[in-house]
C-alpha positions as CSV (number, residue, x, y, z in Angstrom):
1,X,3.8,64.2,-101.5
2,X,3.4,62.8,-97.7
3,X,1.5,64.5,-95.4
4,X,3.6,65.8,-92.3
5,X,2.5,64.4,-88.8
6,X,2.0,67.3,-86.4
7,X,4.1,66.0,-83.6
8,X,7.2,63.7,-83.8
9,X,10.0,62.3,-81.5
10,X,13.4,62.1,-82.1
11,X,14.9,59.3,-80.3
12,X,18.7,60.1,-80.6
13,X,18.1,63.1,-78.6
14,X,14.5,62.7,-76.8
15,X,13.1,65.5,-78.2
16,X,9.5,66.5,-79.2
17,X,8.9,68.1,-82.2
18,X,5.8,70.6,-83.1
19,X,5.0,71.0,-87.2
20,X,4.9,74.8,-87.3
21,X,4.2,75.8,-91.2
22,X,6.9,73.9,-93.0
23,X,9.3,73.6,-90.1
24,X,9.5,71.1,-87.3
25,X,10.2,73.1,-83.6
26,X,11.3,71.9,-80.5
27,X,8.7,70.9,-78.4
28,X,10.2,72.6,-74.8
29,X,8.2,73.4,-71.7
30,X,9.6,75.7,-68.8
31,X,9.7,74.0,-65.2
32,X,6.8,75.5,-63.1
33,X,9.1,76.6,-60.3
34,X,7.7,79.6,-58.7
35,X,11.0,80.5,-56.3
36,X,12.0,83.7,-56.4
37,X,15.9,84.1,-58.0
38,X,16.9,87.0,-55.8
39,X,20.3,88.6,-55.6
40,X,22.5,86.1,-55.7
41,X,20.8,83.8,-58.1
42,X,20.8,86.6,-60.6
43,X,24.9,87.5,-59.2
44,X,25.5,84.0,-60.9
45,X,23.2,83.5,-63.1
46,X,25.2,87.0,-65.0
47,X,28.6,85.3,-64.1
48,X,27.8,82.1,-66.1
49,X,26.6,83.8,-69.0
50,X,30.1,85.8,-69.2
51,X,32.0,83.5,-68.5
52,X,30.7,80.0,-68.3
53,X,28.6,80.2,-71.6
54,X,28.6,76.0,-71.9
55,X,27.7,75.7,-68.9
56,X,24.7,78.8,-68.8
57,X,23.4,77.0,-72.2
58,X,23.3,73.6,-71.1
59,X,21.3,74.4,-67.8
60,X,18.7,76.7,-69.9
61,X,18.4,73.5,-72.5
62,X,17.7,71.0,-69.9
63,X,15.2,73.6,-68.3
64,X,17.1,73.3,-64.6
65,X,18.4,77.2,-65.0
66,X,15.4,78.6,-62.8
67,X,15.7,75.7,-60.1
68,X,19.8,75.6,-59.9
69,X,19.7,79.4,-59.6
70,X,17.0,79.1,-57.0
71,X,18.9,76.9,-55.0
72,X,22.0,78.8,-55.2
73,X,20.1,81.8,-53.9
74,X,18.4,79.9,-51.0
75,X,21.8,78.3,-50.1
76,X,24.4,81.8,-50.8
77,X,21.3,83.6,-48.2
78,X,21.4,81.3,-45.5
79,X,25.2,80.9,-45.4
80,X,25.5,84.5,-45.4
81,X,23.1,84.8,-42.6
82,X,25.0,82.2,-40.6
83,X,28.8,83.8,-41.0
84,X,26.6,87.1,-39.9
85,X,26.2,85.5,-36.6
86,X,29.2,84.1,-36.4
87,X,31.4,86.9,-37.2
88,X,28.9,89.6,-34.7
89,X,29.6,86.9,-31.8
90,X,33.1,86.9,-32.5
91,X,33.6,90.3,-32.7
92,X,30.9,90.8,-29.3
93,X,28.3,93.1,-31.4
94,X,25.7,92.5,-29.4
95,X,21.9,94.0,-28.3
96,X,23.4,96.3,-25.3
97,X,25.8,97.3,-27.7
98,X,23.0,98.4,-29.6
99,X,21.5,100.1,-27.1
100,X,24.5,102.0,-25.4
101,X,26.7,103.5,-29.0
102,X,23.9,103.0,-32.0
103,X,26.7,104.4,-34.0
104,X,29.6,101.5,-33.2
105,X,26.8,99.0,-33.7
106,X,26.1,100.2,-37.2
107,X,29.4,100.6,-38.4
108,X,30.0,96.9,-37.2
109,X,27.5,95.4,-38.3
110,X,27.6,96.9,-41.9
111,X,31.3,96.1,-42.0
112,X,30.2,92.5,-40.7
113,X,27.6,91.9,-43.9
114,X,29.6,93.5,-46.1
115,X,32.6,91.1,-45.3
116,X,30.2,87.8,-45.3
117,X,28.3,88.8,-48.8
118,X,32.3,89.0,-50.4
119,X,32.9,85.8,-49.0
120,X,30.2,84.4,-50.1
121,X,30.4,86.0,-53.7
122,X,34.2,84.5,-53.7
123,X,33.0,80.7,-52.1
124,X,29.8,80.2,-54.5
125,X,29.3,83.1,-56.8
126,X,32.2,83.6,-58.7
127,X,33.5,80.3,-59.0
C-alpha cells in the first residue's frame, strides 16, 4: 500500500487538503478581520441564513461572511446617521429646542431614529 502525502491540492476546485487519520480535510483559514459585526451586520447576517441559505453558505465558503457583514454594518450606520440629520433639519429639531421643551425633543428625535433604522432595515437589511 502507498503512503498518503500529508497535504494535497485539488485543482478543479483550489482546495488544500490536510491528511487527518484516514481522511483528507479541507484546508480553510478564517480572514483575520477584526471589525466589529454590530447590529445590523448580525440583522442580515440572521436574514440570509433564513432566507437566503445559498447565498449565507457561499459567503461563509469563500471566507468573505465576516468582511461583507462588516461592511454592511459600517455602511447601514452611517446612512442611518445621515437620514437622522436630514429628517431632524427637516422637521426643525434643533439644540434650542432642546433646551426650551426636553420632552418634544425626545419624543422627536426617538420617532426620527426609529423611522430612519426601518428604512434602513427595508433599503439594505431585508432585501
Amino acid at each position: 500500500m502507498t503512503e498518503l502525502k500529508s497535504r494535497i491540492h485539488d485543482k478543479s476546485n483550489g482546495l488544500d487538503y490536510v491528511l487527518v487519520g484516514d481522511y483528507y480535510v479541507p484546508d480553510l483559514k478564517l480572514s483575520e478581520e477584526h471589525r466589529p459585526i454590530g447590529m445590523w451586520g448580525r440583522l442580515h447576517r440572521t436574514y440570509l441564513e433564513q432566507y437566503r441559505p445559498a447565498r449565507f453558505s457561499a459567503l461563509c465558503l469563500s471566507g468573505e461572511l465576516h468582511t461583507y457583514l462588516a461592511d454592511l454594518n459600517e455602511q447601514a450606520t452611517e446612512r442611518c446617521s445621515l437620514i437622522i440629520e436630514q429628517m431632524k433639519q427637516a422637521e426643525g429639531v434643533t439644540e434650542t429646542m432642546k433646551a426650551d421643551n426636553q420632552m418634544l425633543w425626545v419624543q422627536s428625535m426617538n420617532s426620527i431614529r426609529n423611522r430612519a433604522e426601518e428604512i434602513i432595515r427595508q433599503e439594505m437589511i431585508y432585501c
